[in-house]
C-alpha positions in Angstrom: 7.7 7.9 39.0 7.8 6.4 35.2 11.0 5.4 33.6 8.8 5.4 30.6 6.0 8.6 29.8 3.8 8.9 27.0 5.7 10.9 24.2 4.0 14.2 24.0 4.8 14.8 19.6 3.5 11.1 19.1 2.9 10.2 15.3 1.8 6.8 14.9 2.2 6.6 11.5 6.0 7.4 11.6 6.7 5.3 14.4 4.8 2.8 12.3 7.6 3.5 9.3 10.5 3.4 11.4 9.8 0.3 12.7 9.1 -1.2 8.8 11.9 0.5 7.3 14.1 -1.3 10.5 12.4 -4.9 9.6 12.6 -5.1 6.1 15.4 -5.8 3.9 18.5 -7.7 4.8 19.6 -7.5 8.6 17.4 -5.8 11.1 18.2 -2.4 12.9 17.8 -3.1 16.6 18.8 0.3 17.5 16.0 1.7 15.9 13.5 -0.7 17.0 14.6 0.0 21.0 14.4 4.2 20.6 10.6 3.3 19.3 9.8 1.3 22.0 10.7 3.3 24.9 9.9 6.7 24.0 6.4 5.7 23.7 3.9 4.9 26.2 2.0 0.8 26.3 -0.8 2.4 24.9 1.1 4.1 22.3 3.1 1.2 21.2 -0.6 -0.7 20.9 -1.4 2.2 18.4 1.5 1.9 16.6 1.0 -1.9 16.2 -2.6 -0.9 14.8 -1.1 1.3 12.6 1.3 -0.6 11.2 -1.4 -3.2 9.7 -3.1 -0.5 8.4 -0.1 0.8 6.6 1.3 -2.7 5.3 -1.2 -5.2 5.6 1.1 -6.9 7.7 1.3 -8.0 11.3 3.9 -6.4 13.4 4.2 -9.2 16.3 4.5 -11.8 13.3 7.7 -9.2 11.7 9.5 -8.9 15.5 9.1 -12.3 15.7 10.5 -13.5 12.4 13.4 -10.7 12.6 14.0 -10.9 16.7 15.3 -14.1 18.6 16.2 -14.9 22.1 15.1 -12.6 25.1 15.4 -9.9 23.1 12.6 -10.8 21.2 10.9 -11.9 24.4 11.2 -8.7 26.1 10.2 -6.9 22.7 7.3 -8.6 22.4 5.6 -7.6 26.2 6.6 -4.2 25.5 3.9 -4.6 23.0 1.3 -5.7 24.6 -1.0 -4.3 27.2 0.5 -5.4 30.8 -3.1 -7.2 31.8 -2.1 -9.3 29.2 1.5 -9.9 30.0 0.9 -10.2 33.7 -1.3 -13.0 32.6 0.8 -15.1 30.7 3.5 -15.0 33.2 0.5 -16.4 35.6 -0.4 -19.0 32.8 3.0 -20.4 32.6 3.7 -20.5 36.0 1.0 -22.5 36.5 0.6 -25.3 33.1 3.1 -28.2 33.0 4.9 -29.7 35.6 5.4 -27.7 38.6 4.0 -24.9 39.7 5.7 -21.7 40.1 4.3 -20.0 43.4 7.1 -16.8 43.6 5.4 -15.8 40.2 2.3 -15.7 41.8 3.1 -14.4 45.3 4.4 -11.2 43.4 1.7 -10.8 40.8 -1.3 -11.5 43.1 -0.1 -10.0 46.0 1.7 -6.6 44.4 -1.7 -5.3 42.6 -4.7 -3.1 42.9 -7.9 -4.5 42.4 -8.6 -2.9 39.9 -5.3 -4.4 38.0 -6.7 -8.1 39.4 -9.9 -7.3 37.6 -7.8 -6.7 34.3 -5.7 -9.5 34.7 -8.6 -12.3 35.3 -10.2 -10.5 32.3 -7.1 -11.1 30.7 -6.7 -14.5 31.4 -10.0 -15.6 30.2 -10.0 -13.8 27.1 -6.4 -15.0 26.2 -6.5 -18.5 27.4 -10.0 -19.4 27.8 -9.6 -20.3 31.6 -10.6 -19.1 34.7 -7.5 -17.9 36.9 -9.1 -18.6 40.8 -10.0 -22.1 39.4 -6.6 -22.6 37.8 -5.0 -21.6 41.3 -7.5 -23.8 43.5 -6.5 -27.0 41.0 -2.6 -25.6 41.5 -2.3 -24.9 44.7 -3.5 -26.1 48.1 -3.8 -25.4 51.8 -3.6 -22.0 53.1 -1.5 -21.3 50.7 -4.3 -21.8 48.2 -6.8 -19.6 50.5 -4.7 -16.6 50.4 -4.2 -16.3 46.7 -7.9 -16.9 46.1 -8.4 -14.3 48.2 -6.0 -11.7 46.7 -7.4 -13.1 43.1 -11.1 -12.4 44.5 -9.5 -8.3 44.3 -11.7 -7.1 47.5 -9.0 -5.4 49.4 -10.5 -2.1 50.9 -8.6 0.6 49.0 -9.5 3.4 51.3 -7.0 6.0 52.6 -8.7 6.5 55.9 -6.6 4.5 59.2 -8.6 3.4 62.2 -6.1 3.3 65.0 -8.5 1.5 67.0 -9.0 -1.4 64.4 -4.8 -1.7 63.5 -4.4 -2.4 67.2 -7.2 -5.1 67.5 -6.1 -6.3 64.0 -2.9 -6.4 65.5 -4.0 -8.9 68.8 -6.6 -10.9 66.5 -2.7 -12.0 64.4 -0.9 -12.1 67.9 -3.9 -14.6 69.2 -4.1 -16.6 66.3 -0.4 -17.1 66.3 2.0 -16.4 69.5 -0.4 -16.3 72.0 -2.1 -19.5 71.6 -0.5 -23.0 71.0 -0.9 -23.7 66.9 -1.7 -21.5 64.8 -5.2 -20.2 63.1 -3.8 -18.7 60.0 -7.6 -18.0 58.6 -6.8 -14.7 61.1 -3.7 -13.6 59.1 -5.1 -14.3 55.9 -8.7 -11.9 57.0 -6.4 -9.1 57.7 -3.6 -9.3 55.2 -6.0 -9.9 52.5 -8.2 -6.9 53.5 -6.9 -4.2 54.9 -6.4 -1.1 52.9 -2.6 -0.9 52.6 -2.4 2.4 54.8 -4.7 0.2 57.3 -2.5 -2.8 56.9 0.8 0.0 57.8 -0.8 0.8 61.0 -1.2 -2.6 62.0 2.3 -3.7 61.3 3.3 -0.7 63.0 1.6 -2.0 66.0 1.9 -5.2 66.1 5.6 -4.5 67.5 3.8 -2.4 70.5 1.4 -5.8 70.8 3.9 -8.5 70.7 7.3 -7.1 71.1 9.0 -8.6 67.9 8.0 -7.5 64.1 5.4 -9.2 62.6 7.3 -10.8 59.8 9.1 -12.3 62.8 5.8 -13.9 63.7 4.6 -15.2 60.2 8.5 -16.5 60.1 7.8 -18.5 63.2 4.2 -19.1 63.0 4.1 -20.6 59.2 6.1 -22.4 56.5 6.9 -22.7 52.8 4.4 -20.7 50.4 2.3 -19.7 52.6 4.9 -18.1 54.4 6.3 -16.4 51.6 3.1 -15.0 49.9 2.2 -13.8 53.8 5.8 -11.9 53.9 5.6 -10.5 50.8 2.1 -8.8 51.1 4.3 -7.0 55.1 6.7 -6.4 52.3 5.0 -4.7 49.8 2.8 -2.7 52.3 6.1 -1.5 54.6 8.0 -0.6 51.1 6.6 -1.0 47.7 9.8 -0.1 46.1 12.2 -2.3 47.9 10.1 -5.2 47.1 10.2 -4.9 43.7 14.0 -4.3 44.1 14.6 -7.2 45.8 12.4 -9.1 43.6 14.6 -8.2 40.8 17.9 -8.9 42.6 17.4 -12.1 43.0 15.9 -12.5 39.1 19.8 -12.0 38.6 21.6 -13.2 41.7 23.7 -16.3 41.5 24.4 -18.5 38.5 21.8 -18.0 35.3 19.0 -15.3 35.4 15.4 -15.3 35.7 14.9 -13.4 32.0 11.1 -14.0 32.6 10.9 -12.4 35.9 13.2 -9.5 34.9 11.1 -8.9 32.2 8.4 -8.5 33.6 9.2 -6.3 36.2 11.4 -4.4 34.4 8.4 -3.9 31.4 5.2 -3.9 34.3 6.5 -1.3 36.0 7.8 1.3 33.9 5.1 3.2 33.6 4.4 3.1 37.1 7.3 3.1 39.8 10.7 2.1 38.0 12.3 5.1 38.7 12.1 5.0 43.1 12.3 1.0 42.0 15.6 1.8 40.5 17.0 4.1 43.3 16.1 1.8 46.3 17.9 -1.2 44.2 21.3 1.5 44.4 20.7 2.2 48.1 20.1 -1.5 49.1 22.8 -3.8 47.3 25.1 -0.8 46.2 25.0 -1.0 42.6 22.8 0.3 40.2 20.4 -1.7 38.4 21.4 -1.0 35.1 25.0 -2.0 36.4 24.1 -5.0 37.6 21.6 -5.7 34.1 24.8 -5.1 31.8 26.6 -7.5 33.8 24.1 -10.3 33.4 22.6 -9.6 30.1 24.0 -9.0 26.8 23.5 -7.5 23.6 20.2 -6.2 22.3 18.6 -7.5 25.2 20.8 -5.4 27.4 20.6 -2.4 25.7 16.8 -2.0 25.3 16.6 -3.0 29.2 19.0 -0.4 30.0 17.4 1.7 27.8 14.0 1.2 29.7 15.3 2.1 33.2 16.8 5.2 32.1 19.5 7.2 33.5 18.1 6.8 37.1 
């Protein structure tokens, strides 16, 4: 369920005022800025934007921006744009300088329809002039490498349909390639993880335990390393429980000293039109406290409140 639904008495043109009549002059009214933004859908907000150039010949990004600072601004700024495009500019800094930051990619890449892959490469291209699988083949290597290309190639089989018969050899093919043999052929995990439909992928983990006697993240745990390891746990993750993923995802954007703002952004902005709401409630039931709790203790300000504001009373 959506923290954020498309408001049903939109009027672009006022929105399109308010958010003038909050810019100009001296000081700028935040408060009115966040009510905009979240009681109107992505696509709504991009009409708005449109609107607002037609209205005053001016650029809206170019007023936040001039008028917002900090991660306020930031988080502003991807509520207004289409997520395609803000899912590709997380991928685009994760990968450009020095570094390369694989988590970012793991949950992008491996949290996303193929459909929303499709978007995203299209995205990418059209905002940066690069391609994305040839920007993660020069950033990555290994296996590591193989199973983001794969997820980037968006070829997962999105039927609903489970074959019983193919989870359980799906599920010997991983213990063969792994436990039963000495090494390990991880080309076999990466063929079924990268796949399956999810619902197929379910059945399999489900019987891998019959198959092996341990889970199957127990297996990739002890059967691979680093990256490759993670981006393989996170696909069992997502599939088992899409929420919890996301809400541990954004646990540990503001665990510990210092917060991820770029990863909390995102998620928070990505998926409120989508899942926030169950997102929201699994956060509750697994570290017991809320997540807008655990936001206003590790944000401030406007930045808080329009995050806060996003989630809802949920």
């Amino acid at each position: 369920m959506a923290s954020i639904q498309p408001n049903p008495q939109f009027n672009a043109e006022a929105a399109a005022k308010d958010l003038r009549s909050a810019m100009k002059g001296l000081g700028t009214d935040e408060e009115t800025i966040i009510a905009v933004l979240v009681k109107h859908s992505t696509s709504q907000r991009l009409e708005i934007k449109s609107k607002y150039t037609t209205l005053f010949g001016r650029d809206i990004i170019d007023d936040l921006k001039s008028e917002l600072g900090g991660h306020f601004e930031e988080a502003v700024l991807a509520m207004m744009m289409p997520t395609p495009n803000l899912l590709a500019k997380d991928l685009r800094a994760a990968m450009k300088g020095a570094g390369t930051d694989e988590s970012t990619l793991i949950e992008i890449l491996c949290s996303r329809s193929n459909a929303d892959i499709k978007a995203i490469k299209e995205a990418y291209h059209k905002d940066f002039s690069r391609d994305l699988e040839e920007d993660l083949g020069s950033e990555t290597s290994g296996y590591f490498k193989r199973l983001l290309i794969s997820m980037c190639n968006a070829g997962r089989d999105e039927s609903q349909s489970v074959d019983v018969a193919k989870a359980q050899q799906d599920a010997k093919d991983i213990f063969d390639a792994g436990e039963g043999q000495y090494g390990t052929d991880e080309s076999a995990f990466n063929l079924v993880l990268c796949s399956r439909s999810i619902s197929q992928l379910r059945a399999t983990i489900s019987v891998y335990k019959q198959v092996a006697g341990r889970d199957i993240e127990d297996s990739i745990t002890s059967e691979t390393s680093g990256t490759l390891q993670d981006g393989m746990l996170a696909i069992v993750k997502y599939c088992k429980d899409s929420s919890a993923f996301f809400a541990e995802r954004l646990y540990n954007s503001m665990k510990g000293a210092g917060t991820d703002d770029s990863t909390l952004i995102r998620l928070i902005i990505s998926r409120s039109e989508i899942d926030l709401v169950p997102v929201a409630k699994t956060f509750t039931k697994l570290y017991g406290q809320s997540l807008n709790d655990f936001i206003a203790s590790d944000c401030s300000g406007d930045y808080k409140r329009l995050l806060i504001a996003v989630v809802g009373n949920h």
